[in-house]
Structures are given as C-alpha cells and as structure tokens.
C-alpha positions in Angstrom: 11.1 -3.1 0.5 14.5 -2.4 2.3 13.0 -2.7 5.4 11.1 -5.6 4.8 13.8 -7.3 3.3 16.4 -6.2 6.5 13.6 -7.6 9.2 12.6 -10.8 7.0 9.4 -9.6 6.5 7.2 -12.5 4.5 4.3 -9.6 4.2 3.8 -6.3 4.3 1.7 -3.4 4.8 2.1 -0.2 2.8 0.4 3.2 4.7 0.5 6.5 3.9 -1.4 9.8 5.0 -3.9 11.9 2.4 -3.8 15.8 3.9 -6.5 16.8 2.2 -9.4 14.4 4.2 -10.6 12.6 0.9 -8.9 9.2 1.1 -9.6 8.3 -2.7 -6.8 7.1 -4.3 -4.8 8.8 -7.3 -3.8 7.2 -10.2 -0.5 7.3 -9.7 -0.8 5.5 -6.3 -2.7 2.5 -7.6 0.0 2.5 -10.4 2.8 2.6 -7.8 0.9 0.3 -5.2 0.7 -2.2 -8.2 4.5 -1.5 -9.2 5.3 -2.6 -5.5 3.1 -5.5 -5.4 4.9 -6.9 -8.6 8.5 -6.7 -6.9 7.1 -8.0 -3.7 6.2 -10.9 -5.9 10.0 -11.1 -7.3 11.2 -10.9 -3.6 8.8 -13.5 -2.1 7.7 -10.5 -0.2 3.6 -10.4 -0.3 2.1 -6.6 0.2 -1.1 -7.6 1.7 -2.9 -4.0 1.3 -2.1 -0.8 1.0 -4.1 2.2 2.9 -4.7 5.8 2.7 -5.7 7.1 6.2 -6.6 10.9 6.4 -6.7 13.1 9.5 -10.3 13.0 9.9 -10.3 9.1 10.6 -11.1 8.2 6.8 -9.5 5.3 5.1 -9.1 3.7 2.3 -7.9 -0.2 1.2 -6.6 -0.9 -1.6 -7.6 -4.5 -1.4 -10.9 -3.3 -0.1 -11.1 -2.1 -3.2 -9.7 -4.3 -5.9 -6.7 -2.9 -6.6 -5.1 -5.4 -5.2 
C-alpha cells in the first residue's frame, strides 16, 4: 500500500509469481489478499484483483474467482 499511497494510486493490482507451475491459490493468500482488500477499503485505495502467474504462462484471478 506504500506505494500506492506515495503515487496516488485510486486502484491497485496485487501480482505475485507461484514457482511451482500450479497457480491455485493457498489459503493463506486468499486470507492475506482479503486482509489487503479490507485496508484498501480504509484507505480509499480499491485492489481490483489479485493474480498468481506461474512460469509456464498459468494464471490465476482472484476476482476471477470470487475471492474478491
């Protein structure tokens, strides 16, 4: 959020890279993603989706998928 807040950001979009190829998210990443949507909310700052991307192309969306 620091970096949102520093370039008055009114959105963002969270990314980050799965090693493994499997793009499914853990639990503890929907909890975070969830946890960072909530103080988005606080700062007017709106997290429009957060995405697992792997190094053989797959993807995941969180909003794609509901968890968002």
């Amino acid at each position: 959020m620091k970096c949102a807040i520093l370039n008055n950001a009114d959105s963002i979009i969270v990314s980050h890279q799965y090693p493994s190829g499997d793009p499914t998210p853990s639990s503890e990443d929907i909890d975070i993603t969830k946890r960072l949507a909530e103080a988005g909310k606080i700062l007017g700052i709106e997290v429009i989706d957060q995405v697992i991307v792997t190094h053989t192309g797959k993807h995941a969306s969180f909003r794609e998928k509901g968890y968002l």
